[in-house]
C-alpha positions in Angstrom: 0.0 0.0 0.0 1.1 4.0 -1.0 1.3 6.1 1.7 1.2 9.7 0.9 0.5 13.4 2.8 -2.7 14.6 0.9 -1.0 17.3 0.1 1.6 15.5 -2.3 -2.0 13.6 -3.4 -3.4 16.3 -4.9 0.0 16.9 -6.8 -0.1 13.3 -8.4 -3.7 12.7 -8.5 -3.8 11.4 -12.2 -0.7 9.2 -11.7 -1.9 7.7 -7.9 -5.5 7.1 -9.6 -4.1 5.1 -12.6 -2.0 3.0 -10.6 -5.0 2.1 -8.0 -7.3 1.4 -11.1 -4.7 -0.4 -13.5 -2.5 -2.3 -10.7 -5.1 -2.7 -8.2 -2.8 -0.7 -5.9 -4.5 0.8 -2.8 -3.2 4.0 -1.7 -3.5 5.8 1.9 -3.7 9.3 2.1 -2.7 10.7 5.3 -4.9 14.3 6.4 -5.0 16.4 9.2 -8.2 15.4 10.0 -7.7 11.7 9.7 -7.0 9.2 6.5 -8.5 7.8 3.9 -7.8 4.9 2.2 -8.2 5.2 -2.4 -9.4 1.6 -3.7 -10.5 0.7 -7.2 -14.2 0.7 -8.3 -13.5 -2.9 -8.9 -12.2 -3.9 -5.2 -15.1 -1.7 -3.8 -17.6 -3.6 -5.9 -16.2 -7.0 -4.7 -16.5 -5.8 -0.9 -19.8 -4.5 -1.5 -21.1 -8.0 -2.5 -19.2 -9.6 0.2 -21.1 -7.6 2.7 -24.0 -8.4 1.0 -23.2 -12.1 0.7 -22.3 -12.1 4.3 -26.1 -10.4 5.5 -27.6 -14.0 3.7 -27.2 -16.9 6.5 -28.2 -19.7 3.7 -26.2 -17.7 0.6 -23.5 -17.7 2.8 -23.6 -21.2 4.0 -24.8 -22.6 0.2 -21.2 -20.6 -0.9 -19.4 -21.9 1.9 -20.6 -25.8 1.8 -19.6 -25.6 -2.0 -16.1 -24.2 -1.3 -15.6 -26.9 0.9 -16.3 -29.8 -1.6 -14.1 -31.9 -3.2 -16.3 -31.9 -6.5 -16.0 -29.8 -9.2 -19.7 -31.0 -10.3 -22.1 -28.5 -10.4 -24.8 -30.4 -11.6 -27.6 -29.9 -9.3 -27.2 -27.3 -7.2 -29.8 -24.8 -6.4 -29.7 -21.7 -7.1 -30.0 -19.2 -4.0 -32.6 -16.4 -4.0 -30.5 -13.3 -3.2 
């Protein structure tokens, strides 16, 4: 992770924001009234639905239960009502 005064942020903006979006690099930027942490849309996106994955007790199990199979067979399985 990029750690980096927010005033130095503001002075590579374009160059920090590429490299969060094309290298998936997260970047901190440290402010006088606390930090922030700069993740891509994409990672955001994938945390989102793992919160939302994680509110669903039986999504969560049904994922959970199939991760821990030794088959690579999907045939049958139910779909889950999200």
């Amino acid at each position: 992770m990029t750690t980096i005064l927010s005033t130095n942020f503001r002075n590579k903006i374009f160059k920090l924001l590429a490299n969060c979006v094309q290298f998936n690099e997260h970047i901190k930027v440290i402010g006088k009234k606390g930090n922030a942490v700069l993740i891509s849309e994409e990672e955001y996106e994938g945390w989102q639905a793992t919160q939302e994955i994680s509110k669903k007790p039986k999504l969560k199990a049904a994922i959970l239960k199939r991760r821990d199979s030794k088959s690579n067979d999907f045939t049958g399985v139910k779909v889950c009502e999200l």
